[in-house]
C-alpha positions in Angstrom: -7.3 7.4 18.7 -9.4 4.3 19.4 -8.6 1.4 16.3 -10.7 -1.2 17.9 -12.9 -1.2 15.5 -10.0 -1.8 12.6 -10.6 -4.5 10.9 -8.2 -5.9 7.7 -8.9 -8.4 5.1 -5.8 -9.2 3.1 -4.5 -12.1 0.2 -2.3 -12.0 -2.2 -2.4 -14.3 -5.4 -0.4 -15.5 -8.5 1.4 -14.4 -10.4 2.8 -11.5 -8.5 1.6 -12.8 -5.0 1.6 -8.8 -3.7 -0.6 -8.0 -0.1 -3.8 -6.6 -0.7 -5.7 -4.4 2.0 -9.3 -4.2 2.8 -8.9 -1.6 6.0 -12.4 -1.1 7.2 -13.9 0.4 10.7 -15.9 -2.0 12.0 -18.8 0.8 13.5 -19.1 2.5 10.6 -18.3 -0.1 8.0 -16.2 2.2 5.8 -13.4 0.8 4.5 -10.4 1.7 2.1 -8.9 -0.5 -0.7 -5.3 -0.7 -0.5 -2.9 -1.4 -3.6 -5.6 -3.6 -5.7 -3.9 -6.6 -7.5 -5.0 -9.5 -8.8 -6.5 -10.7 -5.3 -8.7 -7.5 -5.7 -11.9 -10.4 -6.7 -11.4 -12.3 -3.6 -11.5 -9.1 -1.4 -14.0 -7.6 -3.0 -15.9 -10.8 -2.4 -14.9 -10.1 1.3 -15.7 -6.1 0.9 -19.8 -7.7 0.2 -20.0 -10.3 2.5 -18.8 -8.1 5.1 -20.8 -5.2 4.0 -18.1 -2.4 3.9 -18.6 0.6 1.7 -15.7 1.4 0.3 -15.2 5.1 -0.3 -12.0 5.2 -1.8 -8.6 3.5 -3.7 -5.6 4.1 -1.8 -2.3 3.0 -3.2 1.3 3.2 -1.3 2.8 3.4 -5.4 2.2 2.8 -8.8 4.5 -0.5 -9.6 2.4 -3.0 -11.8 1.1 -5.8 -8.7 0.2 -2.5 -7.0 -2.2 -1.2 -9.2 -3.3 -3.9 -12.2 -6.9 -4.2 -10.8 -7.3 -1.0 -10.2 -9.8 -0.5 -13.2 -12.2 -3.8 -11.5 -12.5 -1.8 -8.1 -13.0 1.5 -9.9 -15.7 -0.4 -11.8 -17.1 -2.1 -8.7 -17.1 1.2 -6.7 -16.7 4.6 -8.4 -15.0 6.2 -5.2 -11.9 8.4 -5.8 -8.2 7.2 -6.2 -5.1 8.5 -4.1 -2.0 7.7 -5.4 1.6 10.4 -4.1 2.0 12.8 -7.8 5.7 11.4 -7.7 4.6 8.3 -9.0 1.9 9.3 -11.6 4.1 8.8 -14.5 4.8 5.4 -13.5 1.0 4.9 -12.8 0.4 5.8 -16.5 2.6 3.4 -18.1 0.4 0.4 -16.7 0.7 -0.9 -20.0 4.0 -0.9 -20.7 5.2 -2.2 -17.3 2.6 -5.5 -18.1 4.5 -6.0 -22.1 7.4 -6.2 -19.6 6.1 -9.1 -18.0 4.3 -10.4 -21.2 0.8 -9.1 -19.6 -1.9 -6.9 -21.3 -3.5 -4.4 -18.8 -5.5 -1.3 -20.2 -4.6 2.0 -18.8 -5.3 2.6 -15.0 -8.1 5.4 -14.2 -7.3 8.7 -13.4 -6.5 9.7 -10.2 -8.4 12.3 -7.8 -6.1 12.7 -5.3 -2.6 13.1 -4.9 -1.3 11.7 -1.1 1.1 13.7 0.8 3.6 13.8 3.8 1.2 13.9 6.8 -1.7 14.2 5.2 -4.9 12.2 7.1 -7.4 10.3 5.6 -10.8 9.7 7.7 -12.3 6.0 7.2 -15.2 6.1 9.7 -13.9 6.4 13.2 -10.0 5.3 11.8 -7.6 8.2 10.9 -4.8 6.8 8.3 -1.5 9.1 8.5 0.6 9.7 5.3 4.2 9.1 5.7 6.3 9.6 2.6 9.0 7.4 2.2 10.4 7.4 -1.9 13.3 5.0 -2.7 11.7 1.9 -4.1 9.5 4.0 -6.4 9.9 7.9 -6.3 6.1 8.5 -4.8 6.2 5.8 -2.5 4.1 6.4 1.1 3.3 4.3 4.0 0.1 4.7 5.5 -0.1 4.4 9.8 -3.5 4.0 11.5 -2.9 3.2 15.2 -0.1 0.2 15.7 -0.5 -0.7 11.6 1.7 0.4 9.2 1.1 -0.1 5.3 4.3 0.0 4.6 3.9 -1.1 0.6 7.4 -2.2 -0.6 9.3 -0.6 1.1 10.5 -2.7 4.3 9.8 -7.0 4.5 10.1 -9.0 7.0 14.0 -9.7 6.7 14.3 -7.4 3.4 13.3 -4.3 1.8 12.6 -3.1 -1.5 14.2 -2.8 -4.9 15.7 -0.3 -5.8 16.8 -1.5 -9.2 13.8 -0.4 -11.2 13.6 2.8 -12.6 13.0 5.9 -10.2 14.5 3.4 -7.7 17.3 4.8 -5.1 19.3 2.5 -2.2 20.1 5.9 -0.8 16.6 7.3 -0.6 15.4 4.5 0.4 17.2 3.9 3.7 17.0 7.4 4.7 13.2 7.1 4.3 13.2 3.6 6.5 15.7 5.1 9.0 13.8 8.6 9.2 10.4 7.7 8.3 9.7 4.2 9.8 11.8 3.4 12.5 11.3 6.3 14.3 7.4 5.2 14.7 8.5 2.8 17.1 9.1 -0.8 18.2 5.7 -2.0 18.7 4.5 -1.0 15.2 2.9 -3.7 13.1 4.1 -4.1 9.7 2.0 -5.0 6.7 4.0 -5.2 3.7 3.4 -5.8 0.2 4.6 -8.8 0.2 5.1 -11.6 2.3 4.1 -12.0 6.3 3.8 -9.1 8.8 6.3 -8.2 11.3 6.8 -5.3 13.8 9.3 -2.6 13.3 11.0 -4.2 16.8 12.0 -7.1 14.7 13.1 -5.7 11.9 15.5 -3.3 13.7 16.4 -6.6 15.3 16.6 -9.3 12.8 16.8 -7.3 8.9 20.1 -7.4 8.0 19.9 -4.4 5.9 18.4 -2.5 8.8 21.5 -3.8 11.3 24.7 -3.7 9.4 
């Protein structure tokens, strides 16, 4: 598959400071939201000045900074959600992980469309593959389009997820980094949910979770 026409937008603000994705094809102009936070305004802002389409919601799980704004994109552009069924109950208590944090969010939209391992999703010329990889949350996934990986939470540049939150599991985890991830190879471009990207070279390198 030819990605040279993939083109990301990302920011990430306060208070959660999570990644989020505008993935778009360049030719077509279709493009994907990825885990909409609160920077969902400031991409969305990039989505029209850019003039992507959207055509649908994609999210790699359902923890709080993942999926707070999901409601504005819905709102902005009534294209279909995705989210893996493991995590559904998590994605409908919204409002009860924000009274954790002292936030009010209403209830997130339903979803269409439950992801699953291998599944593809077309955006214009781009083919995303599902890769599901539980252990931070039970439904997490990592989507892979060319040498990009949306990895979500579960691998950082010199970390990886929590598993302390309920659903959570060290043990699933690491079998889904060392089964799942790794094996996509060196030269694979991470693009977590938080912080900077990094390839999965280095992080077989350099994450001392990943080298112990």
């Amino acid at each position: 598959m030819n990605t040279d026409c993939l083109r990301i937008e990302q920011d990430a603000v306060e208070p959660f400071f999570k990644n989020g994705y505008i993935l778009y094809c360049s030719e077509t102009l279709q493009g994907i939201f990825i885990d909409p936070g609160e920077e969902a305004a400031q991409l969305l802002q990039r989505v029209e000045e850019n003039k992507v389409q959207l055509i649908a919601i994609v999210n790699t799980h359902a923890h709080i900074d993942h999926i707070c704004r999901v409601t504005l994109v819905k709102e902005k552009w009534d294209v279909p959600i995705y989210l893996h069924p493991e995590d559904q109950e998590l994605y409908d208590s919204l409002p009860i992980q924000a009274e954790r944090f002292g936030l009010t969010y209403p209830p997130a939209p339903p979803v269409d469309h439950p992801l699953q391992e291998g599944q593809e999703l077309k955006v214009g010329h781009l083919v995303l593959k599902v890769h599901y990889t539980p252990g931070h949350s039970p439904g997490s996934v990592c989507l892979e389009v060319g040498k990009h990986v949306f990895c979500g939470d579960v691998v950082f540049a010199g970390s990886i997820g929590r598993t302390d939150l309920p659903g959570g599991s060290y043990e699933t985890l690491m079998e889904s980094i060392f089964t799942k991830v790794l094996p996509l190879g060196d030269e694979k471009i991470l693009h977590p949910g938080h912080g900077q990207e990094t390839t999965i070279g280095q992080e077989r390198l350099t994450n001392p979770f990943l080298t112990t």
